[in-house]
N, C-alpha and C positions, 0 to 999 in steps of 0.2 A: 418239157415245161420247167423253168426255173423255178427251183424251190422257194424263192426268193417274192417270187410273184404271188403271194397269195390271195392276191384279186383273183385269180382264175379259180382259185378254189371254192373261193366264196361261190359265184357264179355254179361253178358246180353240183358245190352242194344245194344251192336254190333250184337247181335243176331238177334236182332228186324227187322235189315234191310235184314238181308239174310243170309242162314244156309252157316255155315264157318267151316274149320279146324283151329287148334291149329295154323297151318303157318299162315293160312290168318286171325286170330285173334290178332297174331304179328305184322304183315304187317300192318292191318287197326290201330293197336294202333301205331303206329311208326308215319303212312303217315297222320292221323286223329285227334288224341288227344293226340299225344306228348305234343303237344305246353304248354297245358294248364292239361295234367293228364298222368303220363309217369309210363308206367308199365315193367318191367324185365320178357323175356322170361320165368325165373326159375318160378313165379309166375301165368302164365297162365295155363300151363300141369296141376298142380294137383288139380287149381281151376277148369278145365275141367272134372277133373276126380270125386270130389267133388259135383260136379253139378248135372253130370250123376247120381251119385250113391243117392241124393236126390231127383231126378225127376224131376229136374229145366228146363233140357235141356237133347234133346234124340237124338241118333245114326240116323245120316240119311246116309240109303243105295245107294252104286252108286256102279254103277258096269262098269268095261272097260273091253273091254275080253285082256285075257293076262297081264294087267297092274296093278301094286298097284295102290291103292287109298286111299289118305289122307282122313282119318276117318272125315266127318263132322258133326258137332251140329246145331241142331233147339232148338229153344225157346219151348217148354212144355208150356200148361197152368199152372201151378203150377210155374215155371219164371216169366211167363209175370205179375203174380197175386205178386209173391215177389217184381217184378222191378216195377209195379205202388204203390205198400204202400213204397217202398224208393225213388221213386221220389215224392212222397206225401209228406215226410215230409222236415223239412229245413235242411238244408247243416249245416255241422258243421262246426264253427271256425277253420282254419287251424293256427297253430302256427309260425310263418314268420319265417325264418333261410335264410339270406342275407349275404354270406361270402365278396361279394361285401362291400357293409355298415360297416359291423363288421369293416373290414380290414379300410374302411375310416374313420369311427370312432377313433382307433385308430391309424391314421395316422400321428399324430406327433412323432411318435414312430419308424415309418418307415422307412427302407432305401429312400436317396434321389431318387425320380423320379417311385417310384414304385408304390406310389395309383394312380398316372396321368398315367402310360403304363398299370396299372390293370383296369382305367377306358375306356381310350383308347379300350382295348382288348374288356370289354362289349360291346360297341359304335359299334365294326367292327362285332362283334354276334349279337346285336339287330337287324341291318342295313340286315344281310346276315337271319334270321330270318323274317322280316319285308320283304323283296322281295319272298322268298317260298311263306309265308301268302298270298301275292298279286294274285301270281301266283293259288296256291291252289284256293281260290275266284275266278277269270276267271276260271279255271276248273271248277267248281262246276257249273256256270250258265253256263257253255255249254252242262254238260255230265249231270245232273240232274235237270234241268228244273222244269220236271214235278212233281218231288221226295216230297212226303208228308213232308218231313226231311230238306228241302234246307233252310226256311225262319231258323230254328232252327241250323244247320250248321253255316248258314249264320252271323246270332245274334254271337256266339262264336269266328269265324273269324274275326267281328268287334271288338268284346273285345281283340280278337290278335291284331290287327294290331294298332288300338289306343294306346294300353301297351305297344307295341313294339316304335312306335312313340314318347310316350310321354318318354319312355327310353332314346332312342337317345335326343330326345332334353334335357332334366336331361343330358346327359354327357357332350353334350357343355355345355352344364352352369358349372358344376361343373369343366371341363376344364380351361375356362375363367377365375371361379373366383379361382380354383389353383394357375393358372399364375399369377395373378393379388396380390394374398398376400403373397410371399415371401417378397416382400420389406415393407410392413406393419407391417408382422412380425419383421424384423429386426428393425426397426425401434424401434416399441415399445421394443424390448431387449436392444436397446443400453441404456447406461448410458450418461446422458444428461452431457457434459463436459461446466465447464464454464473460 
């Protein structure tokens, strides 16, 4: 398995908690770890298929009389043994890409009023992000309690909801002080008449 792919690991580690289909391995990535690791459908199936054909992860049989059934995966020992030497070792450096930033960066460049409605627009996604997080969290201490997984859930959701927090507070500030240096700016452009 390429180190490089850690789509497969993800996959894995969703494994860990309970034999899934390709749907409910979408689902759990959407509803789970969007926030903070977001995977495209197109890249699940054939890292499903990939897995199998390594021994990572093996066909679990179910049977309904009369009905299809969505093909599900369990974790293989030969997985679980890949998923603990990559959670052994350290995370790599992700390289930041902030179209956000970029665009205020260069913001003096900008149509008038468009980095204050682009930061705006973050401000209303963090806010609407930051209440899911919340929500999520109360679900989790109700419906997994007992779950070996929840203090580690948990830890993640905090790193959500602080980010998302300290987001929001970052855009009233850079709000305020928006507002606050147009007339600074002109100021210092005008030419001092005497």
């Amino acid at each position: 398995m390429s180190s490089r792919n850690t789509t497969q690991y993800a996959i894995l580690g969703l494994l860990t908690v309970q034999p899934m289909s390709g749907y409910d391995l979408s689902k759990n990535l959407r509803e789970s770890l969007n926030y903070f690791w977001a995977e495209s459908n197109g890249q699940i199936y054939p890292n499903l298929k990939r897995l199998a054909a390594e021994g990572s992860i093996v066909p679990v049989v179910a049977h309904q009389a009369g009905k299809r059934v969505p093909q599900k995966y369990a974790l293989a020992p030969a997985g679980r043994k890949r998923l603990k030497e990559w959670l052994a070792k350290p995370p790599k450096p992700q390289p930041p890409r902030n179209e956000l930033l970029l665009k205020l960066f260069l913001g003096s460049s900008a149509p008038k009023g468009a980095v204050e409605r682009h930061i705006e627009s973050f401000k209303r996604q963090y806010e609407e992000i930051l209440s899911a997080l919340t929500a999520i969290a109360t679900c989790l201490r109700k419906q997994h309690a007992r779950s070996r997984d929840l203090k580690y859930w948990r830890l993640c959701l905090e790193h959500g909801i602080r980010l998302r927090q300290a987001q929001i507070d970052w855009c009233s500030s850079a709000l305020r002080a928006l507002a606050a240096s147009p007339q600074r700016n002109r100021a210092m452009r005008s030419p001092t008449r005497r």
